[in-house]
LOVORO-62002 format. One record per residue (C-alpha): residue number from 0; chain; y, x, z. Coordinates in nm, 3 decimals, always signed. Example, Ala and Ser with C-alpha at 12.3 -4.5 7.8 and 13.67 -1.06 7.14 Angstrom:
BEGIN
<0; 'A'; <-0.450; +1.230; +0.780>>
<1; 'A'; <-0.106; +1.367; +0.714>>
//
This chain:
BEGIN
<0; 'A'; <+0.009; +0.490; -0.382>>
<1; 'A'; <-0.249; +0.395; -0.082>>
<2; 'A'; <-0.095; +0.303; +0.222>>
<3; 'A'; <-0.372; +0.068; +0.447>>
<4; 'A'; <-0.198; +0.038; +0.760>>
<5; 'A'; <+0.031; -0.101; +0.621>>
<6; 'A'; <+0.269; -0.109; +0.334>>
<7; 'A'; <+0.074; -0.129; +0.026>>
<8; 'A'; <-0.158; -0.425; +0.225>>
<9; 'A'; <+0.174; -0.548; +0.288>>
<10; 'A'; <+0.275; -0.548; -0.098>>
<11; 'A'; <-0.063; -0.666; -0.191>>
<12; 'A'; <-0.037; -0.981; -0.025>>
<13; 'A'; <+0.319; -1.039; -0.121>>
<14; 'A'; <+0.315; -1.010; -0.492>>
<15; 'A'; <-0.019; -1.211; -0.476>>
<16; 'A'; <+0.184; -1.531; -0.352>>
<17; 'A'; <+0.468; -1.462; -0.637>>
<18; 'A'; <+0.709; -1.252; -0.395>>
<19; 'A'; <+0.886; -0.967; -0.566>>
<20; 'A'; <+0.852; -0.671; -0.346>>
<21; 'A'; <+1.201; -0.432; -0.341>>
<22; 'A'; <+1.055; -0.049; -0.105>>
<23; 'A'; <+1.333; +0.061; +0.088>>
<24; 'A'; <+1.374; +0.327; +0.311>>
<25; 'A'; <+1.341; +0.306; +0.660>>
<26; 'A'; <+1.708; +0.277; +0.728>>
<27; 'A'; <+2.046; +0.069; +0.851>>
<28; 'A'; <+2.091; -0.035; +0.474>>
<29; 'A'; <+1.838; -0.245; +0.392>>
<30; 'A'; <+1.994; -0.567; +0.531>>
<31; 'A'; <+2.271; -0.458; +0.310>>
<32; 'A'; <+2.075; -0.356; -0.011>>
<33; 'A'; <+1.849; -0.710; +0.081>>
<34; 'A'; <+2.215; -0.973; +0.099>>
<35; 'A'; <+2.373; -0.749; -0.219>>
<36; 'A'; <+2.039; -0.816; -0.453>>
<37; 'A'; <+1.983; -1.195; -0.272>>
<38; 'A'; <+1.706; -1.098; -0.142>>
<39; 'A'; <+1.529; -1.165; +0.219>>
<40; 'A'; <+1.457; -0.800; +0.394>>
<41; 'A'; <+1.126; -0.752; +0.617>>
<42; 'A'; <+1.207; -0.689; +0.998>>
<43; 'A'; <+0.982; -0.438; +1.180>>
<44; 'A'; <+0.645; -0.562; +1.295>>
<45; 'A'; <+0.770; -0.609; +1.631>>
<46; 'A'; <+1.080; -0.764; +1.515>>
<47; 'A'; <+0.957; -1.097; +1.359>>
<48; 'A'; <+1.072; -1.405; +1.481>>
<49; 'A'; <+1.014; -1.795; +1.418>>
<50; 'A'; <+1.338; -1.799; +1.267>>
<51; 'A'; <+1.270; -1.494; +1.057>>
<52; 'A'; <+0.922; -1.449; +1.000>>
<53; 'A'; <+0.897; -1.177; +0.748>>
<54; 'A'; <+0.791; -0.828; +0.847>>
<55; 'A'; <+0.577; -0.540; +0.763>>
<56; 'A'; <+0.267; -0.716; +0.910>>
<57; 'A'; <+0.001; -0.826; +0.654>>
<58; 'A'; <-0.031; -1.092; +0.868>>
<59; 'A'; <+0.353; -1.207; +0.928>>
<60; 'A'; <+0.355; -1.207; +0.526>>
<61; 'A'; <+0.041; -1.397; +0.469>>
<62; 'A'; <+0.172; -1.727; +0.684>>
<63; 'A'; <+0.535; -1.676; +0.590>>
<64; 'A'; <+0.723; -1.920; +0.407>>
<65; 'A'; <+0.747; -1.845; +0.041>>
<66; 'A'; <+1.070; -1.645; -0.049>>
<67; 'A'; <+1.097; -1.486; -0.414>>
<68; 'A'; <+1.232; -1.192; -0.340>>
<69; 'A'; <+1.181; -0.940; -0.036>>
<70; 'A'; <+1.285; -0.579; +0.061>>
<71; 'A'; <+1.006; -0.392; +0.224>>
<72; 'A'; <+1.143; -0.105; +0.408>>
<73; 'A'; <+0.872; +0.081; +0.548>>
<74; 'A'; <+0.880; +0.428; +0.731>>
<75; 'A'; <+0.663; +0.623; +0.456>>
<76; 'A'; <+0.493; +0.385; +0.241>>
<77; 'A'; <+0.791; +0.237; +0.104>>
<78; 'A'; <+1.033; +0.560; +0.088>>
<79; 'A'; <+0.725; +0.730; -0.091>>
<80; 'A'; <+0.714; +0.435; -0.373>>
<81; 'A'; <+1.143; +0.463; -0.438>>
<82; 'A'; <+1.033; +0.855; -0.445>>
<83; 'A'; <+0.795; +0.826; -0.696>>
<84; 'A'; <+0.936; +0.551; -0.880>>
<85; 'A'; <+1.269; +0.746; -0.929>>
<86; 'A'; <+1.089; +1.005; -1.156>>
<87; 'A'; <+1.017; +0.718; -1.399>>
<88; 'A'; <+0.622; +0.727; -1.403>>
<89; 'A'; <+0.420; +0.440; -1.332>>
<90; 'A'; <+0.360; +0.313; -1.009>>
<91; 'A'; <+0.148; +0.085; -0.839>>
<92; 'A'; <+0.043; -0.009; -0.493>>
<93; 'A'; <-0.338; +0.017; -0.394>>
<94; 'A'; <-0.521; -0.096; -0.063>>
<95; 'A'; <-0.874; -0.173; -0.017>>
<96; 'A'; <-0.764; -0.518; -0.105>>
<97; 'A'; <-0.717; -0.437; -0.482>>
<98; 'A'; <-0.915; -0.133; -0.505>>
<99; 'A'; <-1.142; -0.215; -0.740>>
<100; 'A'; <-0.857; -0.400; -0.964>>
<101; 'A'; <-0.610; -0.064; -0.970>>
<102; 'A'; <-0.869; +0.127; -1.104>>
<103; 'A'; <-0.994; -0.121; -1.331>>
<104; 'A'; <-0.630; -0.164; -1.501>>
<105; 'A'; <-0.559; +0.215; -1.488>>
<106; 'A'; <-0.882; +0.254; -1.723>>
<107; 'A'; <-0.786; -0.010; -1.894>>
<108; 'A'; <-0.433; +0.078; -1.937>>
<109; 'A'; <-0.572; +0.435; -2.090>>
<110; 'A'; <-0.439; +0.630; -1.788>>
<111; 'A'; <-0.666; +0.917; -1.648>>
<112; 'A'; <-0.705; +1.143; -1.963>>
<113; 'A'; <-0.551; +1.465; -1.951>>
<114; 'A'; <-0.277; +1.346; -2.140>>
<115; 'A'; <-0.192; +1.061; -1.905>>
<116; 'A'; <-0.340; +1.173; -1.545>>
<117; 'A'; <-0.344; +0.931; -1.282>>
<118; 'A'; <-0.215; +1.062; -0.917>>
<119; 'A'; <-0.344; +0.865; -0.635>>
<120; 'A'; <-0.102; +0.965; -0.321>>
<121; 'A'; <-0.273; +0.855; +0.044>>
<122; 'A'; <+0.047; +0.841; +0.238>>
<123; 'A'; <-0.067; +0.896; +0.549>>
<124; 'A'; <+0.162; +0.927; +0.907>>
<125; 'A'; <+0.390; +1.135; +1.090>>
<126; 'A'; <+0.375; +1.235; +1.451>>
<127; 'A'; <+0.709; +1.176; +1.646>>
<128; 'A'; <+0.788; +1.493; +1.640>>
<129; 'A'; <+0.770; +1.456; +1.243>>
<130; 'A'; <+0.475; +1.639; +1.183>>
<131; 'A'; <+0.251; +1.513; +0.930>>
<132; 'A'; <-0.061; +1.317; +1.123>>
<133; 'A'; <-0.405; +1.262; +0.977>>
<134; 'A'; <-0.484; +0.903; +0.860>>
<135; 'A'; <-0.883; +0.872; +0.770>>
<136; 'A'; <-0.720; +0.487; +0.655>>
<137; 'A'; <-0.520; +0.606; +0.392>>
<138; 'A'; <-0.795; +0.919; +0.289>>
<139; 'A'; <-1.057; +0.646; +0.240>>
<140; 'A'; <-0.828; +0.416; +0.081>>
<141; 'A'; <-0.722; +0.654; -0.213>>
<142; 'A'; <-1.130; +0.762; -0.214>>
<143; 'A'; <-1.216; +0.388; -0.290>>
<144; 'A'; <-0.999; +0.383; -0.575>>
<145; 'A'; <-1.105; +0.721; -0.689>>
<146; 'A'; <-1.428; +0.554; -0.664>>
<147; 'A'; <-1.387; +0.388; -1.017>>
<148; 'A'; <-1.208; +0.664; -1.177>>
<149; 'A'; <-1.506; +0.880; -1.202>>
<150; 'A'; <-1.554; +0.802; -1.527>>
<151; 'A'; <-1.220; +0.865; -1.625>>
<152; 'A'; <-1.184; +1.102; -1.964>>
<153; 'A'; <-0.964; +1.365; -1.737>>
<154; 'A'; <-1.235; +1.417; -1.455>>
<155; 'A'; <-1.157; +1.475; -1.139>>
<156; 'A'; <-0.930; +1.727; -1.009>>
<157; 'A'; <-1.112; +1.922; -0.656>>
<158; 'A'; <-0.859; +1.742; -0.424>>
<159; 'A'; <-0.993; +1.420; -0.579>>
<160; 'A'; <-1.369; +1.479; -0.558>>
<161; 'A'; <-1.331; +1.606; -0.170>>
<162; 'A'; <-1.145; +1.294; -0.121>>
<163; 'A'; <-1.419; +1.094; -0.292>>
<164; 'A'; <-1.686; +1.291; -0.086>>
<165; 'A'; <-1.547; +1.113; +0.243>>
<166; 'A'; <-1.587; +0.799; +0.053>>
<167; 'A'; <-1.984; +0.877; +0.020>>
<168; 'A'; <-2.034; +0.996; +0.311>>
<169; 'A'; <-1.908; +0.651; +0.478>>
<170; 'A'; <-2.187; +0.384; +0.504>>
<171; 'A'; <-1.866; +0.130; +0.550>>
<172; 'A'; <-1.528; +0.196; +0.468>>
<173; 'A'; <-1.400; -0.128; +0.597>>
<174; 'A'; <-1.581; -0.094; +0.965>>
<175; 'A'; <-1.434; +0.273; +0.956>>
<176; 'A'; <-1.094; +0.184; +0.885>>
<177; 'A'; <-1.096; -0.071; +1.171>>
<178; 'A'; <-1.233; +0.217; +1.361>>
<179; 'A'; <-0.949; +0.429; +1.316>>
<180; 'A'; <-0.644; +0.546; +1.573>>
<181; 'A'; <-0.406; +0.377; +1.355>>
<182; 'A'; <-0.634; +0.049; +1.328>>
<183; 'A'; <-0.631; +0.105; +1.770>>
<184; 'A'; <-0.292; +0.142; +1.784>>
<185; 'A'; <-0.260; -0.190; +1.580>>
<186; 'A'; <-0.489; -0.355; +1.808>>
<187; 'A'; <-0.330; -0.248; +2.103>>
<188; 'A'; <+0.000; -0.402; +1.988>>
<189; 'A'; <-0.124; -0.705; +1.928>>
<190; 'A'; <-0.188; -0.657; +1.597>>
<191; 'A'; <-0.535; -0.706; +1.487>>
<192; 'A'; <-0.497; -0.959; +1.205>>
<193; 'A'; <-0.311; -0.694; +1.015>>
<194; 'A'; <-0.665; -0.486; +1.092>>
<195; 'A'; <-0.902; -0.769; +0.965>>
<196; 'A'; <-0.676; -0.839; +0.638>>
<197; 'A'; <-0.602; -0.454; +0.581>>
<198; 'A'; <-1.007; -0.401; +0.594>>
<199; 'A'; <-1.117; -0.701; +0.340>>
<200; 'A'; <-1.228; -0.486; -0.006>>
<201; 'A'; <-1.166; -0.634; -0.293>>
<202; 'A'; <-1.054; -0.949; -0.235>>
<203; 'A'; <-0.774; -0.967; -0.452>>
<204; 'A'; <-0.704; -0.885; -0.842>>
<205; 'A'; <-0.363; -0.845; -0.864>>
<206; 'A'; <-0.209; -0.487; -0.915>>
<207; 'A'; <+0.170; -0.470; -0.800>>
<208; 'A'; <+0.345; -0.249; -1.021>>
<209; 'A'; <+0.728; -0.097; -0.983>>
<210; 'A'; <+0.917; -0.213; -1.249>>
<211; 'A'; <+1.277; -0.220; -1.192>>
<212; 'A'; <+1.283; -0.157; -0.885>>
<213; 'A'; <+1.048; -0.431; -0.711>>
<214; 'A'; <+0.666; -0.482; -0.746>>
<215; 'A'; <+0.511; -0.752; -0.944>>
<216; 'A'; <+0.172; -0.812; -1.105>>
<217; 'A'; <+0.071; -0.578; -1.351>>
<218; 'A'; <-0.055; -0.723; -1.680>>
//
């Protein structure tokens, strides 16, 4: 699951200091869920303080203290990873971050042959209204890991390959997604650290994976 801007950043970071990452919905129970399972739950990026410093910013998680377990509750990223993780496949969280690493271990894991296809879900946004909304982020995001699937036994399906077209036809993914509306809106909120971090490819090699019910590194 590819969410740039920001869950799966978010995750990224997280697991890659030791942090057990719990999705949750965006709702009024995840303070609950977060004190029933001893855990410490994100705020929303706006809603960080010095005395409670986690949020859903990349950047809020990055200079954090250390805390071993944290609910994540995210408006789609993280409500899309309970989703899929409640049908009992695999499922792991992919940014430009880890790109190259996800699709590395998914080869490696024997995943992408008929048999055992791999689904790689761009989550992208929803207007207030709750339309769906276009995020180029999260299309080029799935397209860089589709990028080192191509050799994968199963092929691509046509969704993937137009996906992966968008991917070739960008001389640089990271300067695109800090060109996007969503990157803007970041910006314009004071954001841009979660921008620069989301942006970085490949900078990390861990690959969170849901196993019950929290992400870790995937061995």
């Amino acid at each position: 699951m590819v969410d740039v801007l920001s869950f799966t950043t978010s995750v990224s970071i997280a697991v890659s200091r030791g942090t057990r990452v719990y999705p949750f919905p965006w709702d009024t129970q995840a303070a609950e869920y977060a004190r029933r399972i001893g855990a410490t739950v994100a705020a929303a990026r706006r809603g960080a303080t010095p005395q409670h410093p986690w949020s859903l910013s990349p950047a809020a998680l990055a200079g954090a203290p250390f805390v071993s377990d944290l609910v994540l509750p995210s408006p789609n990223g993280s409500a899309i990873c309970s989703a899929a993780g409640s049908t009992g496949v695999p499922v792991v969280a992919g940014c430009l971050r880890n790109a190259r690493a996800v699709s590395r271990w998914l080869l490696a894991q024997g995943y992408g042959t008929p048999d055992r296809p791999i689904g790689v879900i761009a989550a992208g946004e929803r207007w207030p209204n709750a339309t769906l909304r276009p995020s180029v982020e999260d299309l080029l995001g799935a397209a860089t890991i589709l990028d080192g699937l191509v050799n994968a036994a199963g092929g691509l399906s046509i969704e993937a390959a137009v996906a992966l077209a968008s991917y070739s036809g960008v001389p640089d993914i990271s300067a695109a997604v800090r060109g996007s509306v969503s990157a803007g809106e970041l910006r314009d909120m004071g954001f841009a650290a979660d921008v620069d971090l989301a942006a970085q490819r490949d900078v990390s090699d861990v690959v969170p994976i849901l196993r019950n019910d929290s992400f870790i590194p995937a061995f």
